[in-house]
C-alpha positions as CSV (number, residue, x, y, z in Angstrom):
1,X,-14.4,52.9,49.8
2,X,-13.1,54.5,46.6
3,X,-10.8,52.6,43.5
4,X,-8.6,53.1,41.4
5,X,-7.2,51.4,38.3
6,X,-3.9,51.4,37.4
7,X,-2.0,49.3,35.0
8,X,0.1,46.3,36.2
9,X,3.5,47.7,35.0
10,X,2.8,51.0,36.5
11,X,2.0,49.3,39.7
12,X,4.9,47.2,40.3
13,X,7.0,50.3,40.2
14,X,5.7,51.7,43.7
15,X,7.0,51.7,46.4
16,X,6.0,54.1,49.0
17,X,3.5,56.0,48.0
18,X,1.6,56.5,44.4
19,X,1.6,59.8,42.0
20,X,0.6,59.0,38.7
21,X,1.2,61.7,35.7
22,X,-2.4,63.3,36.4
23,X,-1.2,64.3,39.8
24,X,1.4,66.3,38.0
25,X,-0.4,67.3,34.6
26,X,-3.8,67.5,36.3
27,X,-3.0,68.2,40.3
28,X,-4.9,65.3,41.7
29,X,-5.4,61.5,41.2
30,X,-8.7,60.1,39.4
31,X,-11.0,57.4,41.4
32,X,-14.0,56.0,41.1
33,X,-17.1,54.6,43.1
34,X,-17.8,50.9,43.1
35,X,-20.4,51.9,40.8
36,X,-18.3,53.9,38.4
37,X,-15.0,51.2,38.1
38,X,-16.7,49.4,35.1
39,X,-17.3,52.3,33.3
40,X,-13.8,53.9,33.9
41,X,-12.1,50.8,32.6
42,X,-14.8,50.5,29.1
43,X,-13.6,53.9,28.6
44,X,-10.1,54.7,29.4
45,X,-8.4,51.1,30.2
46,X,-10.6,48.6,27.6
47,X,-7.8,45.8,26.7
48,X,-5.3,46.8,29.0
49,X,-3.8,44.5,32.0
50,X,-5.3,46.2,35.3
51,X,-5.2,46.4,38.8
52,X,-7.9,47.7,41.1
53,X,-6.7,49.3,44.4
54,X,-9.4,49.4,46.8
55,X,-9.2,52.5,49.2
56,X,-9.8,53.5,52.1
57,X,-11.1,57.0,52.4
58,X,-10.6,57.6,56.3
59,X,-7.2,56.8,56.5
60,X,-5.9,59.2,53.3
61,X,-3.3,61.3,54.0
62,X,-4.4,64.3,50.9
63,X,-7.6,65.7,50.5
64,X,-10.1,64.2,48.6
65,X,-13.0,66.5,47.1
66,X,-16.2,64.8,44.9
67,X,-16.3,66.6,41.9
68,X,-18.6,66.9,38.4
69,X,-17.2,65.1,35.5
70,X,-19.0,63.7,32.7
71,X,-22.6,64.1,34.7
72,X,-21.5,62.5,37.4
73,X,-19.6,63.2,40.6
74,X,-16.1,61.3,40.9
75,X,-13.5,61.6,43.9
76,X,-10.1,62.9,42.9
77,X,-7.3,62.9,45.2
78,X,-5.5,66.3,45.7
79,X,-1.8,65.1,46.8
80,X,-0.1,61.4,46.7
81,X,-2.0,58.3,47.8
82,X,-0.2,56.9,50.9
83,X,0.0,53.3,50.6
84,X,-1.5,52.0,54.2
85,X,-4.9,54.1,52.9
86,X,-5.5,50.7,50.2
87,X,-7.0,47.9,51.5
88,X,-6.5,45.8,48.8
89,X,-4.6,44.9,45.4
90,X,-6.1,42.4,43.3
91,X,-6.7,41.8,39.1
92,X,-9.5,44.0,37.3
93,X,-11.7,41.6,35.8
94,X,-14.4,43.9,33.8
């Protein structure tokens, strides 16, 4: 399972699948490991109304490559995230 944050008024806008700006500024879509979500949202997010998608890896329709960021290793999707890949929607609560 991977996640992704995404703020509430960006989320109500989809409606079949999900590209965010970094898919088009940066050519894929930033996630995060369970482990990683807490720091994501102290660092990019803190304040901010958020939803957490949790994903579904196996059923993604782009490619999705682990790569170095910050010392760490954090998945990035390389195309749009199809919708039946998320498992479930629900409130960020850091």
């Amino acid at each position: 399972m991977i996640y992704h944050l995404v703020e509430e008024s960006i989320w109500n806008l989809v409606k079949t699948s999900y590209a965010p700006e970094s898919l088009k500024h940066e050519g894929f879509i930033h996630f995060s490991t369970a482990e990683q979500v807490d720091r994501t949202y102290q660092r990019f997010y803190q304040g901010k109304s958020m939803f957490l998608l949790n994903v579904d890896e196996s059923k993604l329709n782009a490619e999705l490559k682990f790569e170095a960021a910050d010392g760490e290793l954090f998945p990035h999707l390389y195309g749009e995230l199809n919708l039946d890949a998320i498992t479930k929607v629900e409130n960020y609560k850091p």
